[in-house]
Structure formats: C-alpha cells, structure tokens
C-alpha positions as CSV (number, residue, x, y, z in Angstrom):
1,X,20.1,84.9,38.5
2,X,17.6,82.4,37.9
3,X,14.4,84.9,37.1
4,X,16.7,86.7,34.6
5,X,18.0,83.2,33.3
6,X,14.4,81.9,32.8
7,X,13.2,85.1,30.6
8,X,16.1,85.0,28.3
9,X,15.0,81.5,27.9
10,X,11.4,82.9,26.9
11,X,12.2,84.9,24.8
12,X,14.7,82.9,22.9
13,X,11.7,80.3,22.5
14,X,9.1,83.3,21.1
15,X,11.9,84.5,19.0
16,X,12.2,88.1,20.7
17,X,15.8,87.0,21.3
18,X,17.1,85.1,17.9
19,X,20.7,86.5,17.4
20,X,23.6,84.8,18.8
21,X,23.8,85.3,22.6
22,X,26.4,85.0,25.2
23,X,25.1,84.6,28.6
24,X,27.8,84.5,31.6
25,X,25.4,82.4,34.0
26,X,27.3,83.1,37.2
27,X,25.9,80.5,40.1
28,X,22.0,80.5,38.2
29,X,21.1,76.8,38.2
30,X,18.8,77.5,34.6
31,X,20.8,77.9,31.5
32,X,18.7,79.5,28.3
33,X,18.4,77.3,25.6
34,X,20.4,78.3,22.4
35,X,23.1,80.5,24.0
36,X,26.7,80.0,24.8
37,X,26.6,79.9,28.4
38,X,29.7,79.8,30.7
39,X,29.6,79.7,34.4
40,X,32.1,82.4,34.6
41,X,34.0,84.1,31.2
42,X,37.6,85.7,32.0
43,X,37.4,89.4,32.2
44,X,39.1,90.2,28.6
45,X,36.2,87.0,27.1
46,X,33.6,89.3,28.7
47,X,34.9,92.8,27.5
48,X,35.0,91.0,23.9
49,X,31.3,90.2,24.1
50,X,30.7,93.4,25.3
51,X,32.0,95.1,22.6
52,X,30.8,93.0,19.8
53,X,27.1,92.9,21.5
54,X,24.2,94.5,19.6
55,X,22.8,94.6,23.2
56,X,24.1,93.8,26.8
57,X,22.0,93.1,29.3
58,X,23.4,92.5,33.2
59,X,23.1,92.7,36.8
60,X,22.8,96.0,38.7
61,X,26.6,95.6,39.4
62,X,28.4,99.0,38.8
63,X,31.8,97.4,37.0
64,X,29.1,95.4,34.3
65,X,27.1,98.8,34.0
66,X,30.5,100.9,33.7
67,X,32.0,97.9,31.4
68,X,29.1,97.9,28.7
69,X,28.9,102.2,28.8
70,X,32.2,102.0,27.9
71,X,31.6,100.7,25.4
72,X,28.9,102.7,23.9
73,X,26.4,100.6,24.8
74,X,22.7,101.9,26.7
75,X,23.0,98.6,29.0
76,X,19.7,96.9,30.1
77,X,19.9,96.5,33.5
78,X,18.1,93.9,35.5
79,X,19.2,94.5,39.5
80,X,19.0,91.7,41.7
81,X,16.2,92.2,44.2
82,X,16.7,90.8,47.5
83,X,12.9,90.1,47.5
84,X,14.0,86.9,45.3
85,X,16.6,86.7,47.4
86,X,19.1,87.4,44.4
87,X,21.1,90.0,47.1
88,X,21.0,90.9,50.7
89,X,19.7,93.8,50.2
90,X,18.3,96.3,46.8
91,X,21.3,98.5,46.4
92,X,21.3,97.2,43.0
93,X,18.1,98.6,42.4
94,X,18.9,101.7,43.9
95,X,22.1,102.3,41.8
96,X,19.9,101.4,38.4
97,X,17.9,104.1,39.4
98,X,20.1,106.6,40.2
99,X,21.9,106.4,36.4
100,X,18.4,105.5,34.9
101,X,19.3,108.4,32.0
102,X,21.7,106.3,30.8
103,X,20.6,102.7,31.4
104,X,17.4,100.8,30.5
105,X,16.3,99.7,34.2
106,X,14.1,96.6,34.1
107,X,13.0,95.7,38.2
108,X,9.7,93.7,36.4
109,X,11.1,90.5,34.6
110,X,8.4,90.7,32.3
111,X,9.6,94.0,30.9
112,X,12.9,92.5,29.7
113,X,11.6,92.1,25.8
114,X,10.7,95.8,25.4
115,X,13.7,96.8,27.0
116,X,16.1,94.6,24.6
117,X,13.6,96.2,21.8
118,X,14.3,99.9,22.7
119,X,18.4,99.1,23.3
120,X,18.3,97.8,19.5
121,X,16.5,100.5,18.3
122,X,18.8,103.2,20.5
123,X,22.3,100.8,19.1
124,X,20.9,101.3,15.4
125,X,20.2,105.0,15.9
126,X,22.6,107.7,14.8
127,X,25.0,108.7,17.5
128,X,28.1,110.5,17.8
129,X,31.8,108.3,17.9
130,X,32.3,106.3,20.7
131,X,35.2,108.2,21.7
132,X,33.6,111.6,22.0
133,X,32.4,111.0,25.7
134,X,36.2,110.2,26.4
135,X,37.6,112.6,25.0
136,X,35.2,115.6,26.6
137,X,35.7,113.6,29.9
138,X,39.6,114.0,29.3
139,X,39.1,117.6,28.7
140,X,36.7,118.4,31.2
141,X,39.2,116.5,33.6
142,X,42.6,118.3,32.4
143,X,41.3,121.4,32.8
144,X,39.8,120.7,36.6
145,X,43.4,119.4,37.4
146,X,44.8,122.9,36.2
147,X,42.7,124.8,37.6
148,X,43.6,122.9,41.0
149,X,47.0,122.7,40.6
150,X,47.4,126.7,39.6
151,X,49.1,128.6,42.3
152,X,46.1,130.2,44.1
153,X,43.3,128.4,42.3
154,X,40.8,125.8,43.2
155,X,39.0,125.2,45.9
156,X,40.4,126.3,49.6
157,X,42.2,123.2,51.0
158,X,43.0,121.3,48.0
159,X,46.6,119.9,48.2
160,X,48.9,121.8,45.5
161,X,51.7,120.1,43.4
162,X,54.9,120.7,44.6
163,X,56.3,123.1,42.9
C-alpha cells in the first residue's frame, strides 16, 4: 500500500530505517528508496526474509501475521483501512486488534518509527527458544485429542475414533 510504501521511504531518508530491507511491494505504485523491492517474492523468498528479519512489518493479513509469529517475531502490523481505500472494508483492522498482545498494531502511519523501535528493542530482549511455543502448543494439543478420543471423555457429541 502506497501510505505504508511512502513512510518506509521516510524513514529510510531520516535514517530510522538504515539496515538492509526487503519490501514485497505488492500492486503499491511507490517503491522506498534503498530497499530491495519485488512486486511479488515466492512464498519460500518471503519465509526466508522473514526469518532472517530483525523486524517484519506487514499488512493486517492473517497468513503474513501467522508467517512472521512463527517465526518468533512480534510483527508490526499496519492494516489496510478502507478509508484510503487500501480494502473494502477494515477487517484488517479489526483482526490487528483482536491479537494486539502479540502484535505491534500501527492504524496512524505516523506511528510506524516507534513501532519498528519497540519490535528491535522486544527482538534484542531475552526470550525463551523459538521452539517452546511449539512445543507447549503440541502438548497442549496431544493431550486435548486424548482426552477426546478416550472412551467416555470429552465433550458430549464429539465424534470418537473408531475403535
């Protein structure tokens, strides 16, 4: 999107943004000066940056949001707003919301260089392995699916596993 397009821009030319930057530009018309910009990356292109990326910063699209947490990254997330007629509607901005405890949610443009700032200083804090959130998921998961598939437990009208 164009608004998003032109602050990266910005703030490459104050030197808030000064490391190396990959910017997947989609259909935006502006391209920020002193990134590598492609109109569209292939997926496995895009999960690379992700994963090498100090900080990510996307779209309110849930597959970019869920892409970069996988990662381990706190996303900044900038929806599009139908207002600049970036989407037909603001579900984008509805879903940022929603997960705001684990996104940075920027709806103002002009917030975008203290929400880079604060996902730097959250990547270069302590935090546990990136694989801990997995692994309790995977727990948490294996023992719902036991629970449901045990003769007589779960909840009433859950399908059983034959048997």
């Amino acid at each position: 999107m164009d608004r998003l397009m032109a602050e990266v821009d910005r703030l490459v030319e104050v030197g808030e943004l000064r490391d190396e930057l990959v910017v997947q530009a989609g259909y935006s018309e502006l391209r920020p000066r002193g990134a590598r910009v492609e109109a569209m990356m292939p997926f496995d292109e895009v999960q690379e940056a992700m994963r090498r990326a100090e900080v990510v910063i996307t779209h309110g699209g849930p597959a970019s949001i869920m892409q970069a947490l996988s990662f381990g990254k706190t996303p900044v997330v900038v929806p599009r707003q139908a207002r600049f007629g970036e989407h037909v509607d603001d579900h984008q901005v509805r879903f940022a919301r929603r997960i705001a405890d684990r996104v940075l949610v920027v709806t103002d443009i002009a917030e975008l260089g203290p929400a880079v700032a604060r996902a730097r200083a959250l990547a270069a804090a302590p935090h546990e392995a990136s694989d801990a959130p997995a692994a309790r998921f995977a727990g948490r998961f294996d023992a719902l699916c036991e629970e449901l598939l045990r003769e007589g437990g779960g909840p009433r009208g859950v399908l059983r596993w034959p048997r």
